[in-house]
C-alpha positions in Angstrom: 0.0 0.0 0.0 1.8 3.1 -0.9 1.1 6.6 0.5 0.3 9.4 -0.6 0.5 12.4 2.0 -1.0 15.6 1.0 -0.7 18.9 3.5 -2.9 22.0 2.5 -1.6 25.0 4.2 -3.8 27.1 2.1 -4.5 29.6 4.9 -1.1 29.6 5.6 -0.7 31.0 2.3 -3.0 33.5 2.5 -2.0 34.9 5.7 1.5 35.5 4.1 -0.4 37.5 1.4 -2.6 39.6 3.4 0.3 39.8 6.6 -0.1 43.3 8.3 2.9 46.2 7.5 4.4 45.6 10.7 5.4 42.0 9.3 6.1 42.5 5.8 9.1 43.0 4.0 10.9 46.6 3.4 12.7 47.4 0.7 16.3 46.8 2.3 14.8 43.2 2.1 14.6 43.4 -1.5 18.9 44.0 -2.1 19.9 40.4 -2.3 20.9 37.2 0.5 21.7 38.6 4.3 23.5 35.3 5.0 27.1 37.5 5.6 25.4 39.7 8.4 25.3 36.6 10.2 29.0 35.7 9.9 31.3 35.9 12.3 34.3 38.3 10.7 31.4 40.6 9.5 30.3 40.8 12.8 33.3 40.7 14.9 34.8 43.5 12.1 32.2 45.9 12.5 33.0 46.1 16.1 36.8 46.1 15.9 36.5 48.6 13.0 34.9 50.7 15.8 37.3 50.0 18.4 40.1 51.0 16.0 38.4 54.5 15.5 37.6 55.1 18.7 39.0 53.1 21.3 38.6 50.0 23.4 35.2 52.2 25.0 33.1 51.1 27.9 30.1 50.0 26.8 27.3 52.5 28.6 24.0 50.2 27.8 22.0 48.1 24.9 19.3 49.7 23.5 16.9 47.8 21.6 15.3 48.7 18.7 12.5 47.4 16.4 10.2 45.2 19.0 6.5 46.0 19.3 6.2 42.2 21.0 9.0 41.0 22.8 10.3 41.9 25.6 13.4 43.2 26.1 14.6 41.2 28.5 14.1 38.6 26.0 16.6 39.8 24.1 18.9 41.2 27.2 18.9 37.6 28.4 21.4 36.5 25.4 24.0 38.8 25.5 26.4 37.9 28.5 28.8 41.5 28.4 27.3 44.1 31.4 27.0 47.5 31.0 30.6 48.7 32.3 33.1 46.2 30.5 35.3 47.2 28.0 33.5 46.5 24.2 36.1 44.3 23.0 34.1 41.9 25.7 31.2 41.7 23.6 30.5 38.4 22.2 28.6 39.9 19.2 28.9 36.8 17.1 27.3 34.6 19.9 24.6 37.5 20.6 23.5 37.3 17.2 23.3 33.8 16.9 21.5 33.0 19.9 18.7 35.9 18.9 18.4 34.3 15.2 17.9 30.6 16.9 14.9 31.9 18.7 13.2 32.4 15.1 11.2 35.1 16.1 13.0 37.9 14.1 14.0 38.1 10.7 16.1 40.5 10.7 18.9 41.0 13.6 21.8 43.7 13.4 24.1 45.7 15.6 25.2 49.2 15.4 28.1 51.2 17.7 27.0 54.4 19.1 29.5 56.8 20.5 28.0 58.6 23.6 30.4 61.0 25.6 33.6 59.0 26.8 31.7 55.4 26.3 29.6 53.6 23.8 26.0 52.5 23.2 25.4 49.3 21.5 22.0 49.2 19.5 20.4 45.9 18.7 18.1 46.4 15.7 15.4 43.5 15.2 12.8 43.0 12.8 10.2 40.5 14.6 8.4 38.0 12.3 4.5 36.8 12.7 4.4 34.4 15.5 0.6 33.1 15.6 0.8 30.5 13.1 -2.8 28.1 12.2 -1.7 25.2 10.4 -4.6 23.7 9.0 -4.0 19.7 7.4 -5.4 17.4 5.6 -3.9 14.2 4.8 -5.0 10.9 2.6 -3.6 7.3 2.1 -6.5 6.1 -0.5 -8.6 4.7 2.7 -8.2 7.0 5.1 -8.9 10.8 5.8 -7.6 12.6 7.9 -7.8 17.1 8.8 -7.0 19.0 11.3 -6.0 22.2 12.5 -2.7 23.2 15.0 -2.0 26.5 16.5 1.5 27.7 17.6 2.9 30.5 19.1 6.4 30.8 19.5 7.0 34.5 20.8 4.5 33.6 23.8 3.5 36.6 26.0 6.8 38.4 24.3 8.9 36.5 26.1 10.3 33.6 23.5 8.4 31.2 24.8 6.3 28.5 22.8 3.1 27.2 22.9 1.3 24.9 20.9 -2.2 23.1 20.6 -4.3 21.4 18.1 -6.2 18.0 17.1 -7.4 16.4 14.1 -9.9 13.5 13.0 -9.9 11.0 10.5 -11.4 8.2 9.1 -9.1 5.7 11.6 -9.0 8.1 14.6 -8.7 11.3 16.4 -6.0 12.4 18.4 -5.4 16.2 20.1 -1.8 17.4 21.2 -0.9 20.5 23.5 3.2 21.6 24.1 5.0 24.5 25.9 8.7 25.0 25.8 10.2 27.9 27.9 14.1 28.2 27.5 14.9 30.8 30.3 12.2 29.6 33.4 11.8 32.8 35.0 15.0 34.4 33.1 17.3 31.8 34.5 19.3 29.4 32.9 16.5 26.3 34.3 14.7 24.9 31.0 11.0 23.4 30.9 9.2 21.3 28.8 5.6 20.4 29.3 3.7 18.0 26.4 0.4 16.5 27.1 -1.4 14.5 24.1 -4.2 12.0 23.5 -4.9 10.1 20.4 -7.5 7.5 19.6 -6.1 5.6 16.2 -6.5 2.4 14.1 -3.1 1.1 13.9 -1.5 -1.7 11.2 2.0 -3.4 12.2 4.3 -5.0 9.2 7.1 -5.1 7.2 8.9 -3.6 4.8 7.6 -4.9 1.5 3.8 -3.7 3.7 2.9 -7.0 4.4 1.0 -6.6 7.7 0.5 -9.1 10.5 -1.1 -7.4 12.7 -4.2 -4.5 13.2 -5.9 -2.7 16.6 -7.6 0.5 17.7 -5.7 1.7 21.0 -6.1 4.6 22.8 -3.1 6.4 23.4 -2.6 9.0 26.4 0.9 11.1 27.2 1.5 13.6 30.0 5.5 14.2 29.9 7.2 17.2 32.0 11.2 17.8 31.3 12.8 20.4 34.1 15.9 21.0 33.1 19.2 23.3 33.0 21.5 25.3 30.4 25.4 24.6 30.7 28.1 26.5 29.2 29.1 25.5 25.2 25.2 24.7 24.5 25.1 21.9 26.3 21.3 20.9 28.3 20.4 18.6 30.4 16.6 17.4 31.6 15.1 15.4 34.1 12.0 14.2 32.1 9.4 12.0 33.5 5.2 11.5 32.7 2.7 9.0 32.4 2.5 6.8 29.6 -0.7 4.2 28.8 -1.5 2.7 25.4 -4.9 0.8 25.9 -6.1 -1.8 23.9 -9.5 -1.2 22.6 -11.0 -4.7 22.5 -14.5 -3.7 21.1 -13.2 -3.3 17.9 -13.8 -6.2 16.0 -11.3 -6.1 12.5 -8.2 -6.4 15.1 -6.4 -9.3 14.8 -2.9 -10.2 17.1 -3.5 -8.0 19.4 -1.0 -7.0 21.8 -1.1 -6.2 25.2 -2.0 -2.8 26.8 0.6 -1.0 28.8 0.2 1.5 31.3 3.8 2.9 32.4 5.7 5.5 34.7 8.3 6.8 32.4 11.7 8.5 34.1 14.4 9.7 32.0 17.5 11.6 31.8 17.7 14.0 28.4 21.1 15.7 27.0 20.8 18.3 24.1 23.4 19.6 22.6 22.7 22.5 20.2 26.4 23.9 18.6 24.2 25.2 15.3 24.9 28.6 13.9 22.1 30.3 11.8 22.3 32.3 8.9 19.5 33.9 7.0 17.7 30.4 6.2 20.0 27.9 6.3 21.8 26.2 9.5 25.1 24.7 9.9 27.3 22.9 12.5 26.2 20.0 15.1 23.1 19.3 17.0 22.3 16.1 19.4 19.8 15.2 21.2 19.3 11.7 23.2 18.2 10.3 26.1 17.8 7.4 28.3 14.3 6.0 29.7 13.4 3.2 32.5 9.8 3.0 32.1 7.8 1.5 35.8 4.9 -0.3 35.0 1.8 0.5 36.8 1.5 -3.8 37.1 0.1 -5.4 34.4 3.2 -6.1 33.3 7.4 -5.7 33.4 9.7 -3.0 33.4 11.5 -1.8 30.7 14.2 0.4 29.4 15.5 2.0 26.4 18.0 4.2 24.9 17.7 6.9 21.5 19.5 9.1 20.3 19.4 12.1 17.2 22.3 13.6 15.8 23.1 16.0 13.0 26.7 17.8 11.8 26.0 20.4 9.0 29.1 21.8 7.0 28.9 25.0 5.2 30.2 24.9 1.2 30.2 27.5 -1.7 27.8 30.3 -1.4 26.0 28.5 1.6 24.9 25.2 0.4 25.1 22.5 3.0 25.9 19.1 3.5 24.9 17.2 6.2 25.8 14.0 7.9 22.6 12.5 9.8 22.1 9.2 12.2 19.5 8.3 14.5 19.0 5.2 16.6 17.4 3.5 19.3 18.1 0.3 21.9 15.6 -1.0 24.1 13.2 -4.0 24.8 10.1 -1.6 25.0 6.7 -4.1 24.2 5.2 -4.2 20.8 2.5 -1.8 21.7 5.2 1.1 22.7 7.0 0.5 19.4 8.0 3.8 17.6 6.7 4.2 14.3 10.0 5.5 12.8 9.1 6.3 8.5 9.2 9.4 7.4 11.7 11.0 9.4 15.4 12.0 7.9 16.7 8.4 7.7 14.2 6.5 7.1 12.5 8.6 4.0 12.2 5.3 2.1 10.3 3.4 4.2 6.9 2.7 4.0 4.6 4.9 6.1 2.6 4.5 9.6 3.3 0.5 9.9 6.6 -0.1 10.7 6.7 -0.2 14.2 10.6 -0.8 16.0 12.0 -1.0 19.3 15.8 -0.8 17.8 17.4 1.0 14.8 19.8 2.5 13.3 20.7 4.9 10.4 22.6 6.9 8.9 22.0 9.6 5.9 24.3 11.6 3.7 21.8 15.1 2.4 23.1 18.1 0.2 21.0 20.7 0.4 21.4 23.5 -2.2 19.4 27.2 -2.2 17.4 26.8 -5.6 15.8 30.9 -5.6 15.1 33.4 -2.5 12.2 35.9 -3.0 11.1 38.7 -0.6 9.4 36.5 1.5 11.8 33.3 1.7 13.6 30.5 -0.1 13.7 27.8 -1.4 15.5 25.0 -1.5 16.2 21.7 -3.3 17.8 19.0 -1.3 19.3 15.2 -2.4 19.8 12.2 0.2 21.2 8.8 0.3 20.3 7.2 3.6 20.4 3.5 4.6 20.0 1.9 8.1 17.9 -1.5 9.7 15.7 -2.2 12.3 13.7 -5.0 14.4 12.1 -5.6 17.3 11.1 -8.9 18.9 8.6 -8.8 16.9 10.0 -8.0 13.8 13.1 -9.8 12.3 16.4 -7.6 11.9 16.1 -5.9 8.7 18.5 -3.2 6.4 17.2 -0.7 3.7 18.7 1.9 1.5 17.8 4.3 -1.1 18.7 8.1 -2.3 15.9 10.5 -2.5 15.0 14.3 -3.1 13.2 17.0 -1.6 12.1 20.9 -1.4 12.1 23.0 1.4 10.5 26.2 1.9 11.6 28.8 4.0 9.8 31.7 5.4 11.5 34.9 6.3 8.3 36.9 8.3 7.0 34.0 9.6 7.8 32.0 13.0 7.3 28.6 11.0 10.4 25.9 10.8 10.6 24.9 7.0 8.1 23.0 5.1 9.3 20.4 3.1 8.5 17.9 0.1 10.3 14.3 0.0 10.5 11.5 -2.3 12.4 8.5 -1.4 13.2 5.0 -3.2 14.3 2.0 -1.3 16.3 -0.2 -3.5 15.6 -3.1 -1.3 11.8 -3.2 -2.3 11.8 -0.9 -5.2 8.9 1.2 -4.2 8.6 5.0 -3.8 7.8 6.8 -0.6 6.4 10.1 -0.6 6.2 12.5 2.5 5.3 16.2 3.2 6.0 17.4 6.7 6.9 20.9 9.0 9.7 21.2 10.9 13.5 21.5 10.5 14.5 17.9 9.8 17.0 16.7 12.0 
């Protein structure tokens, strides 16, 4: 059975048509790519060009200019010099950076003001639209599926993110709500809180889609991460929740069912985020992983597992990248906490929603090249070879591999992480895998 995913962000669209002044795009937007205001001798030589005119000054404050929304201490939280210290202490490269991860501005510069015997340095932002709707609609030939998601990731001005939304389909309904705040009360603690519910008719097989199993389960998550922000971008959580997938016996096309679970999940989380942003495009090295021991609530054992997500991004030419990808995951989790794993990067070629795996591995080679920018984004054309295996107890141990191609779309005045078009072949099988998705792909 091969699938055929289909995303309408029509409003989307619209929205970026009719968007207000205050979030569209000036002229200065108009005179070509902004990628070298993000690098680091452009920005480090703007300030030593000052410091050679006028001295190694003390810096007398940071004014901020250009934000209607956030707050400045927002913004004041990311630069680590105090008013006082000589300028040449001013880690503008790191400022910058740290403001552009946020993704709530599009536009981020710095200008050196002389003031008396000291100087003024003046962050200039442009903020981009923050309330996103994402409406959805998705169809595999048997099943429909829409829905609508809300996200807001400038919450209350302070950089915070929120996000809710549900959908129904023809084999379900499910309903997720998030919020991630990375400064808890302007401090260096981190907290996560994700709560979701989804009622869904599930298939389990392999590869080539042959399916040996089928079962509605309802599916309930409350997970809380507290955690805190070390020195070179390194974070660590304490995560822990509830966790039950439940059986739903009454329905009566299920066959091999397995067992409900109800468990107690407590888990320790490392991030490690050494990515620098340019205008669009990312580069450097992300990780994150973690470790889980799961108590169950006694209907049955323990268990444990291990996963992990990591990503190094080189920069070449006029800022194309090339990234080297792998993802995997150890455990003995049961078959109903299996992770549906396709359609993620490294594992674009395999077949969607039913292959289920409590261990894998993979590893993915992408090039991702800038095709055109236009006053409201870019876009991009990307190529991938990946390859990798999996299994469970349930599922033999089993290798795939296959190149594939992509699209991403990029929007400057708009907090949204890139949309993106795949198409992947598996040699193995010789079928064609097709995704859509949101979110910078890691």
């Amino acid at each position: 059975m091969k699938l055929i995913i289909r995303q309408i962000f029509l409003s989307l669209l619209i929205s970026m048509a009719l968007m207000p002044a205050t979030a569209s795009v000036t002229d200065a937007d108009d005179n070509g790519p902004e990628d070298y205001k993000y690098e680091e001798k452009y920005l480090s030589g703007r300030r030593d060009g000052f410091i050679q005119q006028h001295g190694n000054m003390v810096i007398k404050d940071f004014r901020i200019s250009g934000i209607s929304k956030t707050r400045p201490l927002t913004i004041l939280k990311e630069i680590h010099t105090q008013p006082g210290e000589n300028l040449s202490s001013f880690d503008c490269y790191h400022t910058v950076n740290s403001l552009k991860k946020k993704n709530i501005f599009s536009s981020i510069e710095l200008n050196y003001i002389r003031e008396n015997e000291g100087v003024i340095v003046e962050i200039i932002v442009r903020e981009k639209w923050t309330l996103i709707p994402i409406p959805l609609f998705t169809s595999n030939g048997n099943r429909l599926s829409a829905g609508l998601y809300v996200m807001e990731s400038n919450f209350m001005g302070y950089g915070k993110m929120i996000f809710a939304g549900g959908s129904y389909s023809t084999a379900g309904n499910s309903a997720l709500i998030g919020f991630v705040d990375p400064s808890l009360n302007s401090t260096d603690l981190r907290f996560n809180l994700f709560l979701s519910y989804k009622k869904f008719i599930y298939e389990t097989g392999d590869m080539k889609e042959n399916t040996f199993n089928e079962y509605r389960a309802e599916n309930m998550l409350c997970r809380a991460d507290l955690g805190y922000s070390f020195p070179y971008s390194i974070n660590l959580f304490l995560s822990g929740g509830y966790r039950q997938n439940i059986i739903d016996k009454e329905y009566n096309r299920g066959y091999n069912l397995p067992d409900s679970v109800k468990v107690y999940p407590a888990g320790l989380l490392l991030n490690v985020d050494r990515i620098y942003h340019y205008e669009y495009l990312f580069y450097g090295f992300k990780l994150d992983s973690g470790w889980y021991y799961c108590f169950n609530d006694g209907t049955g054992a323990d268990y444990s597992y291990g996963q992990y997500n990591a990503q190094y991004s080189f920069k070449l030419f006029t800022y194309h990248r090339l990234a080297i990808h792998s993802s995997g995951s150890y455990g003995n989790r049961p078959e109903i906490m299996g992770e549906r794993i396709s359609g993620r990067t490294g594992t674009m070629t395999l077949p969607p929603d039913i292959i289920s795996a409590d261990r894998w591995i993979n590893g993915t080679a992408i090039y991702e090249y800038p095709l055109f920018r236009f006053s409201r984004g870019a876009v991009t054309i990307q190529a991938f070879w990946e390859q990798g295996l999996f299994g469970s107890d349930e599922v033999d141990t089993t290798r795939y591999y296959g190149p594939g191609c992509g699209t991403l779309l990029y929007l400057k005045n708009i907090s949204l992480p890139a949309m993106g078009f795949n198409v992947g072949h598996n040699v193995k099988t010789d079928n064609t895998e097709f995704s859509f998705y949101v979110g910078m792909s890691m």
